[in-house]
Backbone as CSV, one residue per row, in Angstrom:
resi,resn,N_x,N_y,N_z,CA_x,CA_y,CA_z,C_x,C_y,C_z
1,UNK,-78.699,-118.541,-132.377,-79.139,-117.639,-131.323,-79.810,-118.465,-130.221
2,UNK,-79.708,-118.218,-129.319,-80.217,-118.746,-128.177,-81.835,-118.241,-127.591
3,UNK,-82.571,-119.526,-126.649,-83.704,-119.085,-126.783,-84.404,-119.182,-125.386
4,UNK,-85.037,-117.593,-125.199,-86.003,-117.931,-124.225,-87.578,-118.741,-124.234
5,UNK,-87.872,-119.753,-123.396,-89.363,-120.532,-123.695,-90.332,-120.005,-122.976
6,UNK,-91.514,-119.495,-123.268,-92.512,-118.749,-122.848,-93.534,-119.750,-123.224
7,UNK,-94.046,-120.310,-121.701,-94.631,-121.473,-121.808,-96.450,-120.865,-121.751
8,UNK,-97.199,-121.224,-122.080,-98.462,-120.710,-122.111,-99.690,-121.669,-122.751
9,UNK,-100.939,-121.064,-122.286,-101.872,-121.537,-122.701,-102.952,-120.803,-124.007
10,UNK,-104.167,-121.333,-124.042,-105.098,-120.381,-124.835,-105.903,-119.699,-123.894
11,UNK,-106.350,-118.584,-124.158,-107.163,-117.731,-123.795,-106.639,-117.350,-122.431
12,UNK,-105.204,-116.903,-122.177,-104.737,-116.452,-120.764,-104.077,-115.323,-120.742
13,UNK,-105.340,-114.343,-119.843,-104.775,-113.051,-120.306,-103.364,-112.541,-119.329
14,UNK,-103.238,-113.330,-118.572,-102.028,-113.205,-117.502,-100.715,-113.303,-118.560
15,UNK,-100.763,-114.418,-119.236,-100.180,-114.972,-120.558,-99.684,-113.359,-121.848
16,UNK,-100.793,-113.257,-122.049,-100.503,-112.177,-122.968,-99.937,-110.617,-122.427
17,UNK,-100.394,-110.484,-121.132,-99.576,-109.506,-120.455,-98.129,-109.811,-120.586
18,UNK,-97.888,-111.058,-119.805,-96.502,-111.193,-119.571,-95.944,-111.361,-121.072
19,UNK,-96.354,-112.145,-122.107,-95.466,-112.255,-123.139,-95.179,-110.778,-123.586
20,UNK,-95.733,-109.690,-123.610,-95.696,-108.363,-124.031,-94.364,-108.080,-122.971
21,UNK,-94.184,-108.290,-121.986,-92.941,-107.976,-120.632,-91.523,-108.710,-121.315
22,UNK,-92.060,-110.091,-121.561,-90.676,-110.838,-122.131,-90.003,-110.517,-123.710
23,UNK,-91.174,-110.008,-124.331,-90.326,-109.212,-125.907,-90.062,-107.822,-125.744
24,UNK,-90.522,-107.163,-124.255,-89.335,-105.643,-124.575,-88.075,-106.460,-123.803
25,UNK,-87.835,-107.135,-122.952,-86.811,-107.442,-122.420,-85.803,-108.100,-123.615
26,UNK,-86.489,-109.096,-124.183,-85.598,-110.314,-124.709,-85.341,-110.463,-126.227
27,UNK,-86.211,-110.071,-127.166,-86.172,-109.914,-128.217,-85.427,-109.954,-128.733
28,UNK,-84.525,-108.726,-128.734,-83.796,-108.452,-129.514,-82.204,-109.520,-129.510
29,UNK,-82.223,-110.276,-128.142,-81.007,-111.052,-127.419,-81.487,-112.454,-127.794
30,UNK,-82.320,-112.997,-128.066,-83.044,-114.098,-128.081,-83.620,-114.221,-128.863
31,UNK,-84.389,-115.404,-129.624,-84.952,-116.175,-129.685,-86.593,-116.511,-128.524
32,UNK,-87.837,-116.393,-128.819,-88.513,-116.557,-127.923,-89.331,-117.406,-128.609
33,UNK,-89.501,-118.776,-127.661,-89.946,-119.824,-128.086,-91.389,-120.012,-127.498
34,UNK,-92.473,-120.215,-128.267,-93.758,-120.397,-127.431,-94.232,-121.726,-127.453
35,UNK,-94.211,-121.709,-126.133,-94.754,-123.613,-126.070,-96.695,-123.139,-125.232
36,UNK,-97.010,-124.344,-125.970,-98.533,-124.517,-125.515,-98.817,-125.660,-124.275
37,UNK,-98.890,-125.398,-122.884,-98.769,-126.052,-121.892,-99.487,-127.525,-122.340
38,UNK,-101.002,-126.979,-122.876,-101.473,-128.418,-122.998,-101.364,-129.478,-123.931
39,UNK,-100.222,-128.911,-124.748,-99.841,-129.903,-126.052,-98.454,-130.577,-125.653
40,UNK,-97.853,-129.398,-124.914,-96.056,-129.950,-124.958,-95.693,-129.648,-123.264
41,UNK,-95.760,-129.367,-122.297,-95.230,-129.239,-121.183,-96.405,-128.936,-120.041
42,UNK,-97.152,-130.508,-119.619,-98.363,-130.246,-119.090,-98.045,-130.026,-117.598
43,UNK,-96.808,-130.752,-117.180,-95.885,-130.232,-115.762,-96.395,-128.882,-115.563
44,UNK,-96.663,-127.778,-116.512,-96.398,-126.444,-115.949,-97.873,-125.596,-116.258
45,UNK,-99.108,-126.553,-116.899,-100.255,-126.248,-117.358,-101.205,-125.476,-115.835
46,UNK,-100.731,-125.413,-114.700,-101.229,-124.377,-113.343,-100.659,-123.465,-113.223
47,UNK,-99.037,-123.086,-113.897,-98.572,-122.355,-113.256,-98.147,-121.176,-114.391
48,UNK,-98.815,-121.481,-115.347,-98.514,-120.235,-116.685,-98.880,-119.009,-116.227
49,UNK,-98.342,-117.754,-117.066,-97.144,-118.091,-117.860,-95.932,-118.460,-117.067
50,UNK,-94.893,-119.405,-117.562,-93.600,-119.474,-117.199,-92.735,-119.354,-118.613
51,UNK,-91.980,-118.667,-117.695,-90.602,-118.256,-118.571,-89.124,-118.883,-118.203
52,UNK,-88.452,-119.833,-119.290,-87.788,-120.241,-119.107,-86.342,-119.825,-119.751
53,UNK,-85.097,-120.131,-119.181,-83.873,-120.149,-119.712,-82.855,-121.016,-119.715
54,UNK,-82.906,-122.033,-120.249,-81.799,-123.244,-120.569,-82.093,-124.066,-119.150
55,UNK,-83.847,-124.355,-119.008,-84.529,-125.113,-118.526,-83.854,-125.074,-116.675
56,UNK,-84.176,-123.307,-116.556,-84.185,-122.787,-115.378,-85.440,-122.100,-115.654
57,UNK,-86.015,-121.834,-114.295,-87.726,-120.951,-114.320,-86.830,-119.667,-113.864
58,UNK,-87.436,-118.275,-115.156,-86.935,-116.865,-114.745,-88.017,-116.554,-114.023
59,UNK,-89.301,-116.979,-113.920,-90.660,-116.568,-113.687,-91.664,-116.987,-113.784
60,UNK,-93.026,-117.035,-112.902,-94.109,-117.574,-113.436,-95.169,-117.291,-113.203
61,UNK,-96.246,-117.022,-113.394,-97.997,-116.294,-113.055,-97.593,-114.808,-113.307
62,UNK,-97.779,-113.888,-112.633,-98.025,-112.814,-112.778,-96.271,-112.412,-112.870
63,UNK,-95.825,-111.850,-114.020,-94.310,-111.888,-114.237,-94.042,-110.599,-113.853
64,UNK,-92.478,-110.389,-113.594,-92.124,-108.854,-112.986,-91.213,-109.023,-114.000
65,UNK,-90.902,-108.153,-114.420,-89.429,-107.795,-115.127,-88.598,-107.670,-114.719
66,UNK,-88.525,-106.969,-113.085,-87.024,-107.170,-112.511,-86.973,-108.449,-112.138
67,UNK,-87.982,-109.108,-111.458,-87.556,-110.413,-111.567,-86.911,-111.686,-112.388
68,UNK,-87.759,-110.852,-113.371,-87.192,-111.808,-115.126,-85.671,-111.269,-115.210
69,UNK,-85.492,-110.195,-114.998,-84.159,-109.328,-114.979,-83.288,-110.483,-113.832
70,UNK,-83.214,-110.079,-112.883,-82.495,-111.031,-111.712,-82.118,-112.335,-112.024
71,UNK,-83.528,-113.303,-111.913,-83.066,-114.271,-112.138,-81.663,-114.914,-113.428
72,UNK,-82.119,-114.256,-114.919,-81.155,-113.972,-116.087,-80.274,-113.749,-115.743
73,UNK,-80.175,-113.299,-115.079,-78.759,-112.599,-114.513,-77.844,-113.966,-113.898
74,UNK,-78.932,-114.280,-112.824,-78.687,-115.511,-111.585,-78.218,-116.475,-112.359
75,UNK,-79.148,-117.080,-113.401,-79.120,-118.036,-114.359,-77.534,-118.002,-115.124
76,UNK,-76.948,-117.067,-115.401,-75.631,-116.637,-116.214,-74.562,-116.996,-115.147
77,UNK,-74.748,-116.569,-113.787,-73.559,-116.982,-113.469,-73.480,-118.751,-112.393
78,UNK,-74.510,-119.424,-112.952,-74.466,-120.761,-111.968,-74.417,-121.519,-112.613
């Protein structure tokens, strides 16, 4: 199964909003991978949460779902 990366930190409540946005969307299609900015991907430790798909950004800080929607979409056909 293939996987979305939901990049994040500790104690970020922007973070826990959005991960709640990316498991009604993705769940059930995916795989959702949680990376910890300051252990494994410090490139992106300002700009959490980011959500990734086969190391394209669907989204990042304050997440939209249609946006997460769109881009997925965008991401599929390029």
């Amino acid at each position: 199964m293939q996987e979305i990366k939901f990049i994040t930190t500790n104690h970020c409540s922007l973070c826990s909003k959005g991960f709640s946005k990316v498991q009604r969307l993705f769940k059930f299609f995916f795989v959702i991978k949680v990376i910890n900015a300051e252990q494994e991907s410090k490139e992106y430790i300002f700009r959490v949460p980011v959500v990734l798909y086969k190391n394209k950004i669907l989204d990042e800080g304050k997440l939209s779902s249609i946006k997460l929607i769109l881009n997925f979409i965008k991401s599929l056909t390029s």
